[in-house]
N, CA, C and O atoms as CSV, one atom per row, in Angstrom:
chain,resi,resn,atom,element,x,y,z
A,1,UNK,N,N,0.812,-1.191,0.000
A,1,UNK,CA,C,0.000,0.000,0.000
A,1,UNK,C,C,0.855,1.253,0.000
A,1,UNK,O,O,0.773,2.124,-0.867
A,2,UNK,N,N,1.779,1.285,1.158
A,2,UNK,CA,C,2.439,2.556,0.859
A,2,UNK,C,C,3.596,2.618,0.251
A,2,UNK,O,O,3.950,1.521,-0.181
A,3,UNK,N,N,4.379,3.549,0.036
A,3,UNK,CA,C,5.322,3.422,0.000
A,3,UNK,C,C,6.488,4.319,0.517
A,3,UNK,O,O,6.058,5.418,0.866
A,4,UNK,N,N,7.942,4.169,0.684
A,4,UNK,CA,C,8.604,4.703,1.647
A,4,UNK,C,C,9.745,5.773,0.834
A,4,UNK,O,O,10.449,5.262,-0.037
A,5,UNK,N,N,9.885,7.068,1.102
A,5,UNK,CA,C,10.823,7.431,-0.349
A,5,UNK,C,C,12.388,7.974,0.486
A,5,UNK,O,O,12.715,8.491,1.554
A,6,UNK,N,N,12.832,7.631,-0.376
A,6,UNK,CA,C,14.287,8.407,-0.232
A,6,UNK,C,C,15.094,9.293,-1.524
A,6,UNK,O,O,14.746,9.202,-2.701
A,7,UNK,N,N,15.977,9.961,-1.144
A,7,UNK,CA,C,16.290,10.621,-1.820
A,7,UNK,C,C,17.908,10.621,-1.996
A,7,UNK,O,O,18.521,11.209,-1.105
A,8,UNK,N,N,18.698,10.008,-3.076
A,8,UNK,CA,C,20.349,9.629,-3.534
A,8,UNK,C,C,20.257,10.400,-4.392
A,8,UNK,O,O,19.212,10.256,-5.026
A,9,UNK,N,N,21.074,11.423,-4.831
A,9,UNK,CA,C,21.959,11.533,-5.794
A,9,UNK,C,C,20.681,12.578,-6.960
A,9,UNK,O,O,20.480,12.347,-8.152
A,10,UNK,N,N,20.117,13.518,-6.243
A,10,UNK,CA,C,19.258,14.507,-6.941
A,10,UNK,C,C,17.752,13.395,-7.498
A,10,UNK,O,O,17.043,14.013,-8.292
A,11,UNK,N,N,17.399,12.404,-7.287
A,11,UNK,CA,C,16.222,11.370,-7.300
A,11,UNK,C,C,15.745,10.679,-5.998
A,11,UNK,O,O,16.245,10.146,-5.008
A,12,UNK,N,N,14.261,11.021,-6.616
A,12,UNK,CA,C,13.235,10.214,-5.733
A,12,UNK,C,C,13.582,8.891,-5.882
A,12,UNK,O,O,13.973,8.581,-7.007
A,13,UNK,N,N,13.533,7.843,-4.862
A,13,UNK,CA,C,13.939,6.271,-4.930
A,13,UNK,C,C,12.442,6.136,-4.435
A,13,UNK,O,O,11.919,7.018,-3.753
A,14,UNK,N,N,11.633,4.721,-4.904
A,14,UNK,CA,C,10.370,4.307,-4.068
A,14,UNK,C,C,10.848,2.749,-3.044
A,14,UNK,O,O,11.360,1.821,-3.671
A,15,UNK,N,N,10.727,2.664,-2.194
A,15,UNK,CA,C,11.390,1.559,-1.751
A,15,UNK,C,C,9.527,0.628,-1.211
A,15,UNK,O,O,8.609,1.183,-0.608
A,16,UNK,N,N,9.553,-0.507,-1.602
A,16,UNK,CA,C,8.569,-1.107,-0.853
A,16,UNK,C,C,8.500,-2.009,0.116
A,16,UNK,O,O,9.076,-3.091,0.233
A,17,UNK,N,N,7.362,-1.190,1.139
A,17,UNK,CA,C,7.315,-1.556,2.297
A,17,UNK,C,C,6.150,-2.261,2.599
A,17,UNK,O,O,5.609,-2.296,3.704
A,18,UNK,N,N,5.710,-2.926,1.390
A,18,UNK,CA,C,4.569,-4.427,1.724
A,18,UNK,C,C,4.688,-5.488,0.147
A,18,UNK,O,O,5.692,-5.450,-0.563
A,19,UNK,N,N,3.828,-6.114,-0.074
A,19,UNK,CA,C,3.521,-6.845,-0.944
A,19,UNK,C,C,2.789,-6.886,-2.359
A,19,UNK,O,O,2.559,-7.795,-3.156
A,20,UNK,N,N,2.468,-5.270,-2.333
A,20,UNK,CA,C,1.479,-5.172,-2.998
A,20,UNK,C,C,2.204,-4.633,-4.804
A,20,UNK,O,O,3.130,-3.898,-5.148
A,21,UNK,N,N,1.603,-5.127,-5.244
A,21,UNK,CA,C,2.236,-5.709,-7.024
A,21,UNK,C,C,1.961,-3.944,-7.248
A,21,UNK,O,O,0.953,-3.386,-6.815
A,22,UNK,N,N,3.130,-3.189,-8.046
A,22,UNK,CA,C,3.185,-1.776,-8.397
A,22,UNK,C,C,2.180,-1.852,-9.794
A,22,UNK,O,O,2.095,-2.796,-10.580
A,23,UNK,N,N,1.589,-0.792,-9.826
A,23,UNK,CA,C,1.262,-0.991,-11.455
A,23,UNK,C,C,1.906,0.374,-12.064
A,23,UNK,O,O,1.757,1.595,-12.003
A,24,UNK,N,N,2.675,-0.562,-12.657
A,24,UNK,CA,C,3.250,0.548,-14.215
A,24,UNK,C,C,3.051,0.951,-15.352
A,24,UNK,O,O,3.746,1.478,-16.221
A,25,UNK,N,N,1.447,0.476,-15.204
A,25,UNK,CA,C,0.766,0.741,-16.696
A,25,UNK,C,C,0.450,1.611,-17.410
A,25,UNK,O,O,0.362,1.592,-18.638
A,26,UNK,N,N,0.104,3.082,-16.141
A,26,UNK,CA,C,0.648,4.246,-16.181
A,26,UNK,C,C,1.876,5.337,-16.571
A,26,UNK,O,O,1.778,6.532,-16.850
A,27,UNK,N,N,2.692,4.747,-16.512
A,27,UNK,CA,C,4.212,4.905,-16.479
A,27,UNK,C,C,4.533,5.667,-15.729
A,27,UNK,O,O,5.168,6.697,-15.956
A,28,UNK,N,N,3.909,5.042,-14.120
A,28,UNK,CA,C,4.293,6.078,-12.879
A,28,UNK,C,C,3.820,7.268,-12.357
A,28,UNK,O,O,4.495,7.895,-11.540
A,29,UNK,N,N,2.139,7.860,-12.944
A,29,UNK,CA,C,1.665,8.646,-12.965
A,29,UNK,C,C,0.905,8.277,-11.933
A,29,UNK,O,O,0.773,7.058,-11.822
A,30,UNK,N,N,0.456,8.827,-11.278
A,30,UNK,CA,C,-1.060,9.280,-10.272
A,30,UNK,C,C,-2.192,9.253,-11.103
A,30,UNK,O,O,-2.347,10.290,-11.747
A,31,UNK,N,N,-3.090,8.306,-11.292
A,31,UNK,CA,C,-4.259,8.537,-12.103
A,31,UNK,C,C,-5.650,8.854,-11.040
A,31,UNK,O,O,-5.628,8.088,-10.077
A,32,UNK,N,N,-6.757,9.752,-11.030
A,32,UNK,CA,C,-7.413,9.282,-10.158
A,32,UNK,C,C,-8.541,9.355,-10.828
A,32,UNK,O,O,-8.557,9.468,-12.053
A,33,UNK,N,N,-9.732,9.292,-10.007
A,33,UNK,CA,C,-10.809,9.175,-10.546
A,33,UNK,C,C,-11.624,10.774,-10.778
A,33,UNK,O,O,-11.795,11.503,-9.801
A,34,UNK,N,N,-12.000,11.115,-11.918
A,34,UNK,CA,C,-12.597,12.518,-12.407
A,34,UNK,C,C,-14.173,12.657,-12.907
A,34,UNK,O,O,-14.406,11.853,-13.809
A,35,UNK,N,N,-14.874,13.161,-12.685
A,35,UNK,CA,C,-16.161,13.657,-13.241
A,35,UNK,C,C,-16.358,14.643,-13.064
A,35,UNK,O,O,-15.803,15.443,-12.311
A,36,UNK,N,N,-17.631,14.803,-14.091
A,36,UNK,CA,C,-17.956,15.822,-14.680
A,36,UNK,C,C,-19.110,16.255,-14.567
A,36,UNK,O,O,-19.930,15.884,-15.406
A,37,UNK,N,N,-19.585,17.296,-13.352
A,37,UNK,CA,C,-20.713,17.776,-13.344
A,37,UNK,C,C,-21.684,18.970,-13.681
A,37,UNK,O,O,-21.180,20.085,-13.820
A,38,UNK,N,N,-22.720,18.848,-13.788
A,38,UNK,CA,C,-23.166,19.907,-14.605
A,38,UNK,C,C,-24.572,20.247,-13.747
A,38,UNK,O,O,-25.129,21.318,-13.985
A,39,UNK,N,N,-25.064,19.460,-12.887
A,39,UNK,CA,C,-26.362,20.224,-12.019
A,39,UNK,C,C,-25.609,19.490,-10.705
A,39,UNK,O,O,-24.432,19.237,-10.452
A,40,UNK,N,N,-27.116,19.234,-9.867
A,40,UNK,CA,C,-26.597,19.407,-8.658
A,40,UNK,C,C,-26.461,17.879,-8.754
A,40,UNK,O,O,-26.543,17.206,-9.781
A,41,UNK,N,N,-26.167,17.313,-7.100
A,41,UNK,CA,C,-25.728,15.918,-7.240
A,41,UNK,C,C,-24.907,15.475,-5.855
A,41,UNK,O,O,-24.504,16.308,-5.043
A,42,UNK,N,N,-24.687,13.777,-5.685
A,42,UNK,CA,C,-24.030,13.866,-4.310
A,42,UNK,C,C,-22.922,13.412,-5.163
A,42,UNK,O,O,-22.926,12.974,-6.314
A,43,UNK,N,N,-21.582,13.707,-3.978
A,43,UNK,CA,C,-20.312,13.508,-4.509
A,43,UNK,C,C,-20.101,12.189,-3.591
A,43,UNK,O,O,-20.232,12.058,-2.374
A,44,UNK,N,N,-19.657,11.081,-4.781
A,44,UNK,CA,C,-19.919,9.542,-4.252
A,44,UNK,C,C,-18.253,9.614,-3.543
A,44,UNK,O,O,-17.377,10.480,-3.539
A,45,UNK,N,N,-18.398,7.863,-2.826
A,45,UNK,CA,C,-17.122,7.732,-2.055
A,45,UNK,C,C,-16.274,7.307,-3.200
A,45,UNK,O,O,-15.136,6.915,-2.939
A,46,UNK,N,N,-16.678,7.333,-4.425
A,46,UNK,CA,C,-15.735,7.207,-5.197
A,46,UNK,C,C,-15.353,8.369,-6.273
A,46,UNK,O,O,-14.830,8.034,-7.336
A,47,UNK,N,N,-15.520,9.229,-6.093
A,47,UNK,CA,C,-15.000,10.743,-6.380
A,47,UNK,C,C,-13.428,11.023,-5.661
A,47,UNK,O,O,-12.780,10.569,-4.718
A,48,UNK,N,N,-13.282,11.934,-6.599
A,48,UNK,CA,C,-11.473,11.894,-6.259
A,48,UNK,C,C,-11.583,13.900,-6.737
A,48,UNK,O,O,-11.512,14.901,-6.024
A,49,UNK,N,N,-11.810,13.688,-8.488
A,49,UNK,CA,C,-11.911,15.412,-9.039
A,49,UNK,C,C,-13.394,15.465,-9.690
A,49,UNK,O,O,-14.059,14.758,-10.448
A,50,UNK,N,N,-13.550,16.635,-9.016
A,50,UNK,CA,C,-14.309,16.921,-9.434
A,50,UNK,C,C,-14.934,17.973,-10.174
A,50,UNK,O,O,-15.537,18.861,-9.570
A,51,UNK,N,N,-14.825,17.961,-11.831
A,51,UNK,CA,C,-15.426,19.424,-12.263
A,51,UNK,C,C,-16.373,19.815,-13.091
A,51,UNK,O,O,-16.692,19.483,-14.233
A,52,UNK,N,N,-16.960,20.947,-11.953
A,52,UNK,CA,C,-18.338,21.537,-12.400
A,52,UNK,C,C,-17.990,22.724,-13.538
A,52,UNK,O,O,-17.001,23.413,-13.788
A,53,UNK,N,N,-19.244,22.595,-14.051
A,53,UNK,CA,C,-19.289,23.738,-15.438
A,53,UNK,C,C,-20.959,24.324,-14.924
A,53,UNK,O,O,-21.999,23.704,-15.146
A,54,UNK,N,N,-20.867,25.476,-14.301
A,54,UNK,CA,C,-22.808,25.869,-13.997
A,54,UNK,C,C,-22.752,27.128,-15.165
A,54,UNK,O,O,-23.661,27.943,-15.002
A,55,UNK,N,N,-21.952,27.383,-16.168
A,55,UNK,CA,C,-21.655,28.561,-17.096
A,55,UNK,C,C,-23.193,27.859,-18.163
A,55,UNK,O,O,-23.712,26.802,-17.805
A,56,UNK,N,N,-23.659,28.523,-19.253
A,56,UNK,CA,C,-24.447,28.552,-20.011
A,56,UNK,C,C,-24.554,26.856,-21.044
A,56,UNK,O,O,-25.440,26.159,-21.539
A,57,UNK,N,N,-22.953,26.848,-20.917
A,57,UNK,CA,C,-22.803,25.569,-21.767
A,57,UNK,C,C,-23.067,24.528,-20.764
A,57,UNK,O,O,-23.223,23.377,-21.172
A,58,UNK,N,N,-23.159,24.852,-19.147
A,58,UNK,CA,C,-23.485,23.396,-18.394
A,58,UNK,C,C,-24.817,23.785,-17.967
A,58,UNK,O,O,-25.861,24.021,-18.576
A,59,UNK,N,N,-24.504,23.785,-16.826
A,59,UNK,CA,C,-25.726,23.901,-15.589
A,59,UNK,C,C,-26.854,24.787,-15.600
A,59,UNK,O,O,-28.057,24.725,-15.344
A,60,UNK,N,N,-25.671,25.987,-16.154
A,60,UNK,CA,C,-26.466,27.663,-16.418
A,60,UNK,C,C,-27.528,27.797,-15.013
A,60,UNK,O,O,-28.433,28.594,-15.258
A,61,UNK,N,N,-27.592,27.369,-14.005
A,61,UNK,CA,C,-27.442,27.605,-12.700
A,61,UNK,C,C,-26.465,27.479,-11.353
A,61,UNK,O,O,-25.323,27.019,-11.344
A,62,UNK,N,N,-27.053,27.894,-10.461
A,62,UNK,CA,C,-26.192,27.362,-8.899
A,62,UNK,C,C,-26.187,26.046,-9.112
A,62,UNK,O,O,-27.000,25.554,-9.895
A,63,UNK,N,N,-25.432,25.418,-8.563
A,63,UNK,CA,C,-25.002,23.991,-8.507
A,63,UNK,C,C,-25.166,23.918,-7.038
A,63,UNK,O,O,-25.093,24.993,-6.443
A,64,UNK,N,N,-25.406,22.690,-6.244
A,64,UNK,CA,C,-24.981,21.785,-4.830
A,64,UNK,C,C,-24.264,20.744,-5.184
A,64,UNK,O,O,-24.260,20.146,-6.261
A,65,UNK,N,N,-23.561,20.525,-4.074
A,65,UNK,CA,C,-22.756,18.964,-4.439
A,65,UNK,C,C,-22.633,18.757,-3.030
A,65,UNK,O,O,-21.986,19.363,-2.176
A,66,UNK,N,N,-23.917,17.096,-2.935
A,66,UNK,CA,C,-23.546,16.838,-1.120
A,66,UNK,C,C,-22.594,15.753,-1.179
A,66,UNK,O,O,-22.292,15.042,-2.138
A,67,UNK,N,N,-22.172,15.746,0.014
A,67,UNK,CA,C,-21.035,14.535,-0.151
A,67,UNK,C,C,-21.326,13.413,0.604
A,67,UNK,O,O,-20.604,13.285,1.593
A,68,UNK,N,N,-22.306,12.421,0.407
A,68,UNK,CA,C,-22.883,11.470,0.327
A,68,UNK,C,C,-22.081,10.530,1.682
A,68,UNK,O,O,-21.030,9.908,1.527
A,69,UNK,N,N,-22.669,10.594,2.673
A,69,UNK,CA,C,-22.182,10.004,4.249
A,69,UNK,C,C,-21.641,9.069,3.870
A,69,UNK,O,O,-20.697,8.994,4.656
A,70,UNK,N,N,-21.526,8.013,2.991
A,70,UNK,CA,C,-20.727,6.686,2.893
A,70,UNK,C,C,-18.968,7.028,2.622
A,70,UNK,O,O,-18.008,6.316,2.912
A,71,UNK,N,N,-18.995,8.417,1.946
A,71,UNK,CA,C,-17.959,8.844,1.885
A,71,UNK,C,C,-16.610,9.288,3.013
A,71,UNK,O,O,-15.406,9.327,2.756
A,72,UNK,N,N,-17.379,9.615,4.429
A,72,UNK,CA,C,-16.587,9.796,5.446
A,72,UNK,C,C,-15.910,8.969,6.135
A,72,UNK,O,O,-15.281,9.290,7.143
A,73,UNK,N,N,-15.952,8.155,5.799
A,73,UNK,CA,C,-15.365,7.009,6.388
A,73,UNK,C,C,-13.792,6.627,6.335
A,73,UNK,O,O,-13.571,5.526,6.839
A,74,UNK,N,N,-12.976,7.108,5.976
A,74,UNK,CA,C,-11.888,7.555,4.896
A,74,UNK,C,C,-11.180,8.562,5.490
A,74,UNK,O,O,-11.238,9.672,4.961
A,75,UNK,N,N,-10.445,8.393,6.595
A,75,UNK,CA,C,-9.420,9.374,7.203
A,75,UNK,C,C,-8.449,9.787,6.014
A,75,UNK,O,O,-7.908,8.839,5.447
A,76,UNK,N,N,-8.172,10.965,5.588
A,76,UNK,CA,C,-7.185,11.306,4.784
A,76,UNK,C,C,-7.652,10.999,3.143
A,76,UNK,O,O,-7.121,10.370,2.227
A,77,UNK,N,N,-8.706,11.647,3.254
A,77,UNK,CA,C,-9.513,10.958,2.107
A,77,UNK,C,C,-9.898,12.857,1.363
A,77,UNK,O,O,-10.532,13.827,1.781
A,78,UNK,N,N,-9.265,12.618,0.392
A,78,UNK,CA,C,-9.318,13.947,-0.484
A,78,UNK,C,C,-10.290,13.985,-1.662
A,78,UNK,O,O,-10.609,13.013,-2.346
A,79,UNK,N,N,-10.767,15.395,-1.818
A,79,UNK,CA,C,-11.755,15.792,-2.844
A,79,UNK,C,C,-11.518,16.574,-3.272
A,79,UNK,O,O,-11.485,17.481,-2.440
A,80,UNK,N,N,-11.168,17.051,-4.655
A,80,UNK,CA,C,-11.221,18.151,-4.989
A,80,UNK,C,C,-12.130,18.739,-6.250
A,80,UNK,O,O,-12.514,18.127,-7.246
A,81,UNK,N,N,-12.372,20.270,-5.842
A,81,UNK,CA,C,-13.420,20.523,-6.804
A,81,UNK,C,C,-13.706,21.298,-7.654
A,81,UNK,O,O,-14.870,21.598,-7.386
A,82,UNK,N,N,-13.347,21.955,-8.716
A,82,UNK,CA,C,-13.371,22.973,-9.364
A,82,UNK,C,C,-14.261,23.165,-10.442
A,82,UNK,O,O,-14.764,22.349,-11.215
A,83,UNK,N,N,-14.382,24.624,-10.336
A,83,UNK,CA,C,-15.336,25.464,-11.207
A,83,UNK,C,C,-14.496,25.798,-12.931
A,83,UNK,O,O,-13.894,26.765,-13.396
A,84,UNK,N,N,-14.926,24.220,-13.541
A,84,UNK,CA,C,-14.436,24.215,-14.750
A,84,UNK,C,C,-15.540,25.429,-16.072
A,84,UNK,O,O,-15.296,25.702,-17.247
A,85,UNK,N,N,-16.070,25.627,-15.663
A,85,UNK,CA,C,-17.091,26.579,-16.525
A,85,UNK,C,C,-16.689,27.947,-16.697
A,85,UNK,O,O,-16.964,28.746,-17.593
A,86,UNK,N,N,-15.748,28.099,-15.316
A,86,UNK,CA,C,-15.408,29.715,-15.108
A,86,UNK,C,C,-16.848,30.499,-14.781
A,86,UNK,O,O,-17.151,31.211,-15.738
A,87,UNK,N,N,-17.612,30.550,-13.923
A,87,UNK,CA,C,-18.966,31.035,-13.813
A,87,UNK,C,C,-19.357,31.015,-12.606
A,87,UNK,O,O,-20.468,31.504,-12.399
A,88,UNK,N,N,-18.682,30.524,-11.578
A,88,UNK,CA,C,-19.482,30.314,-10.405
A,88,UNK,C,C,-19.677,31.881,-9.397
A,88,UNK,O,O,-20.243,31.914,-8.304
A,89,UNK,N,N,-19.119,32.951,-10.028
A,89,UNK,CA,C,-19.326,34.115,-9.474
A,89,UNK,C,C,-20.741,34.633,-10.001
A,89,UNK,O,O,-21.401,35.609,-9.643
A,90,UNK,N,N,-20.931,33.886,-10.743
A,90,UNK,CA,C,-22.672,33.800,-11.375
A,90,UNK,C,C,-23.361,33.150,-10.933
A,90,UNK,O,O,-24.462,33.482,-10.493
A,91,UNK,N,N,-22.815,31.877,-10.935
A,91,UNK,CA,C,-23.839,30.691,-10.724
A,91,UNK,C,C,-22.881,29.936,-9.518
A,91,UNK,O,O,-21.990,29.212,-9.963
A,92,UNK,N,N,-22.998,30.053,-7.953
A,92,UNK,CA,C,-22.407,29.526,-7.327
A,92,UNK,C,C,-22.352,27.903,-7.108
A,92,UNK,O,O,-23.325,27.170,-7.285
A,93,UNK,N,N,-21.079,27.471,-6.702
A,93,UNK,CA,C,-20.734,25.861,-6.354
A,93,UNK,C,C,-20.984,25.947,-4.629
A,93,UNK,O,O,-20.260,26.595,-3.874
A,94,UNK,N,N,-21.718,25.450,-4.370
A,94,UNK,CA,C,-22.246,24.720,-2.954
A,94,UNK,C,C,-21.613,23.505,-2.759
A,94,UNK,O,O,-21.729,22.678,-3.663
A,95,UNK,N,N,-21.036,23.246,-1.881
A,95,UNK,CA,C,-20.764,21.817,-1.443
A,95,UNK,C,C,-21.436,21.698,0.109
A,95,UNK,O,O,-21.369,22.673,0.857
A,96,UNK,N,N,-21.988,20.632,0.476
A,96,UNK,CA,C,-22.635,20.264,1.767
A,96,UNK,C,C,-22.455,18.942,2.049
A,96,UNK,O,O,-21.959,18.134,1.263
A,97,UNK,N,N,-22.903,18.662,3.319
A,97,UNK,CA,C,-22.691,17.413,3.912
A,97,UNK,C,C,-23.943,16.719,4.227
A,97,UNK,O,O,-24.914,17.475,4.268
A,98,UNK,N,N,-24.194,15.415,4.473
A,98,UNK,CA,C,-25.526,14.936,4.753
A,98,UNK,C,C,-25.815,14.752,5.693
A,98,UNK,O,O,-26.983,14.536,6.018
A,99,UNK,N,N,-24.722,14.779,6.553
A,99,UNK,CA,C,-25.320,14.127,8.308
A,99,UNK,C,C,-24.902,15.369,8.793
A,99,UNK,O,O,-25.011,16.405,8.137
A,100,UNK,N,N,-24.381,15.300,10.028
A,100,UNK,CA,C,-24.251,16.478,10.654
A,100,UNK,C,C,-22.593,16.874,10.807
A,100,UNK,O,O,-22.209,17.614,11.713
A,101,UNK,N,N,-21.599,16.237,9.722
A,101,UNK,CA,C,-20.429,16.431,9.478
A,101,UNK,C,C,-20.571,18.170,9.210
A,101,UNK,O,O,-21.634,18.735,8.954
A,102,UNK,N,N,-19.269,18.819,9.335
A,102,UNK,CA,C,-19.039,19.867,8.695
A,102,UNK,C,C,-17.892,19.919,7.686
A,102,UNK,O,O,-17.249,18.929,7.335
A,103,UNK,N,N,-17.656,21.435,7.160
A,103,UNK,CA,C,-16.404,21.689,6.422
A,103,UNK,C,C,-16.077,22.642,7.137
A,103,UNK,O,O,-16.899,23.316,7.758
A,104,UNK,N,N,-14.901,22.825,7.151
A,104,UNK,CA,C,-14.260,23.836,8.223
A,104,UNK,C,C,-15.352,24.250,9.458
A,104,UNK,O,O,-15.243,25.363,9.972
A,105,UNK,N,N,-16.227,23.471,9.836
A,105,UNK,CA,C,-16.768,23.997,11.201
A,105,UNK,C,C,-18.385,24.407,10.615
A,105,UNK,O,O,-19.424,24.714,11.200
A,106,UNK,N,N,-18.122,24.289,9.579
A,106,UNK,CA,C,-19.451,25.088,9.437
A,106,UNK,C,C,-20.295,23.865,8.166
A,106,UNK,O,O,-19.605,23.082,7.512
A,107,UNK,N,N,-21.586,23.918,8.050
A,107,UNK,CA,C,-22.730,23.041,7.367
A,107,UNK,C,C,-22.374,23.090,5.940
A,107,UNK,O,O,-22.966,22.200,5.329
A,108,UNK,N,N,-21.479,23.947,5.052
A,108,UNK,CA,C,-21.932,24.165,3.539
A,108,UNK,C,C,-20.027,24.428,3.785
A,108,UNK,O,O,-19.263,24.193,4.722
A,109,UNK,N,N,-19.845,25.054,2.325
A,109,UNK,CA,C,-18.463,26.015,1.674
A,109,UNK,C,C,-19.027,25.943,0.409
A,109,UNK,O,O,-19.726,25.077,-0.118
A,110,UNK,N,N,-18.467,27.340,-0.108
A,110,UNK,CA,C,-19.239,28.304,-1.384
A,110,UNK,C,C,-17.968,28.683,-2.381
A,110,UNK,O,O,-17.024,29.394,-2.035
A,111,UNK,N,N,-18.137,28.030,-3.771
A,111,UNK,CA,C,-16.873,28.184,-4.559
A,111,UNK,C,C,-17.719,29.091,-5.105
A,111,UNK,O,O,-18.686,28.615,-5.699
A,112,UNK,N,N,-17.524,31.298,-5.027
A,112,UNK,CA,C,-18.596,31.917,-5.494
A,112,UNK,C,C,-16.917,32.661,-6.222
A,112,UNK,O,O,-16.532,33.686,-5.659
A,113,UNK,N,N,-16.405,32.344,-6.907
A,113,UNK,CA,C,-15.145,33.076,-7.344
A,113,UNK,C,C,-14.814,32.160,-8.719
A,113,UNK,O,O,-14.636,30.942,-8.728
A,114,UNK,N,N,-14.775,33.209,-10.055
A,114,UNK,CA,C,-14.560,32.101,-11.554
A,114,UNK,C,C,-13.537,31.342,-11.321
A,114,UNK,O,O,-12.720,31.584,-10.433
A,115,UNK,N,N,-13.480,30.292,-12.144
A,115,UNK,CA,C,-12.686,29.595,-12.274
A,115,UNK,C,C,-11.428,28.765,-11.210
A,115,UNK,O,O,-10.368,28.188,-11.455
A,116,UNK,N,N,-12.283,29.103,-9.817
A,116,UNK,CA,C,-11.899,28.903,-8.222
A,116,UNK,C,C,-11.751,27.056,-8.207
A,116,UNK,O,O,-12.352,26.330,-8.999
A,117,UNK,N,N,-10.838,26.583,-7.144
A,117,UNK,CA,C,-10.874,25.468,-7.385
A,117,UNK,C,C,-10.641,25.072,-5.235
A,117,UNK,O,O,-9.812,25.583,-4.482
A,118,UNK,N,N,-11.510,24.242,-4.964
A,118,UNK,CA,C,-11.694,23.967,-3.317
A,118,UNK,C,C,-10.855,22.678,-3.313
A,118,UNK,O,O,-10.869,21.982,-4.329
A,119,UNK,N,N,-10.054,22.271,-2.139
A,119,UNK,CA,C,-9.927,21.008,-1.860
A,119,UNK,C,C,-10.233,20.644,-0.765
A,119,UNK,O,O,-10.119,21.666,-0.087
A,120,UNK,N,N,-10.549,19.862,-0.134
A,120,UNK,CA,C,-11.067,19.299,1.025
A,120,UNK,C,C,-10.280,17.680,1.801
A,120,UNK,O,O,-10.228,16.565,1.281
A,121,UNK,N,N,-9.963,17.946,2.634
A,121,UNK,CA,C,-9.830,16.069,3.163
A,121,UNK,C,C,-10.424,15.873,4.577
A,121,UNK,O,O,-10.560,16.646,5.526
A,122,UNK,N,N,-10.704,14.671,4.402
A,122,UNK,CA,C,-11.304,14.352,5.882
A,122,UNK,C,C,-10.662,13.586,6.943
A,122,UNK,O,O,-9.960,12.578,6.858
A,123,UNK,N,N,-11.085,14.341,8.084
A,123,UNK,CA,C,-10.018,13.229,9.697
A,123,UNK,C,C,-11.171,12.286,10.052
A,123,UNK,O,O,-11.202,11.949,11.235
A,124,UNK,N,N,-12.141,11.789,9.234
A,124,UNK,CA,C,-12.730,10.245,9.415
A,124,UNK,C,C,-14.370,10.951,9.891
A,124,UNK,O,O,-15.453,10.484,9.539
A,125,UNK,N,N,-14.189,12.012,10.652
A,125,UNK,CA,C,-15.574,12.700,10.945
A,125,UNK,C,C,-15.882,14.036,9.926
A,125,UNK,O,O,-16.592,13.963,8.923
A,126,UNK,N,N,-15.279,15.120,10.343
A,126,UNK,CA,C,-14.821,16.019,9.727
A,126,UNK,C,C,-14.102,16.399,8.287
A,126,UNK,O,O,-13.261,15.579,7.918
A,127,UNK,N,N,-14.314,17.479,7.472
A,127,UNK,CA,C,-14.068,17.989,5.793
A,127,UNK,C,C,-13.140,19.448,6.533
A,127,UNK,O,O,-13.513,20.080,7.521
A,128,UNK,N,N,-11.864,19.708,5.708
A,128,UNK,CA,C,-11.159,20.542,6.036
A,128,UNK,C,C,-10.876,20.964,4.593
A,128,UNK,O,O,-11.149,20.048,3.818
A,129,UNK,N,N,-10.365,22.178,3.927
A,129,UNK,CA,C,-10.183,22.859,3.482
A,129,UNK,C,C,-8.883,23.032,3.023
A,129,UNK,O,O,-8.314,23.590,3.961
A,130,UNK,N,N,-8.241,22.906,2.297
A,130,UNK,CA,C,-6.668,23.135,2.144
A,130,UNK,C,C,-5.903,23.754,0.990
A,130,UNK,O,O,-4.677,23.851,1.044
């Protein structure tokens, strides 16, 4: 699962510290999982990026995006979300929670700035901001 890095001679080294078969099919890239939203909607536990368009060519409204309680479960578990439309100073991005989790302390966070992009991770209860 993880892995452990060091650093010789101006390079990253990956050294492994379990069993688990690397995949290089990538050729060493970070791939994650991306969609593409255009109204409102919950953001599943299998969301990784996420980008909204609420500009004329998508949503052409406010958008919500709740983040669907099965998702918290996941200490260190990242989301990120951006306003691919460039519009949300028009048409704002809402993100909310379903139970009584917050984001930074508070029930909602508002991507109301174009082309703005939020990230979020969670300590297993709690959505933080970063």
């Amino acid at each position: 699962m993880g892995r452990k890095f060091g650093w010789r001679s101006g390079k990253v080294t990956a050294h492994r510290v379990n069993t688990e078969t690397l995949d290089t099919s990538s050729g060493g890239k970070q791939i994650v999982k991306y969609r593409a939203m255009t109204a409102s909607g919950a953001i599943l536990s299998t969301d990784h990026i996420i980008g909204v368009d609420t500009s004329s060519s998508g949503a052409s409204a406010a958008v919500t995006l709740t983040i669907a309680s099965g998702a918290y479960s996941d200490t260190g578990r990242i989301i990120i979300i951006n306003d691919e439309g460039g519009d949300s100073a028009s048409n704002a991005i809402t993100i909310a929670t379903e139970d009584s989790s917050t984001i930074d302390g508070s029930a909602t966070a508002t991507i109301n700035t174009n082309n703005s992009t939020l990230g979020l991770y969670s300590n297993g209860t709690n959505w933080f901001s970063y």
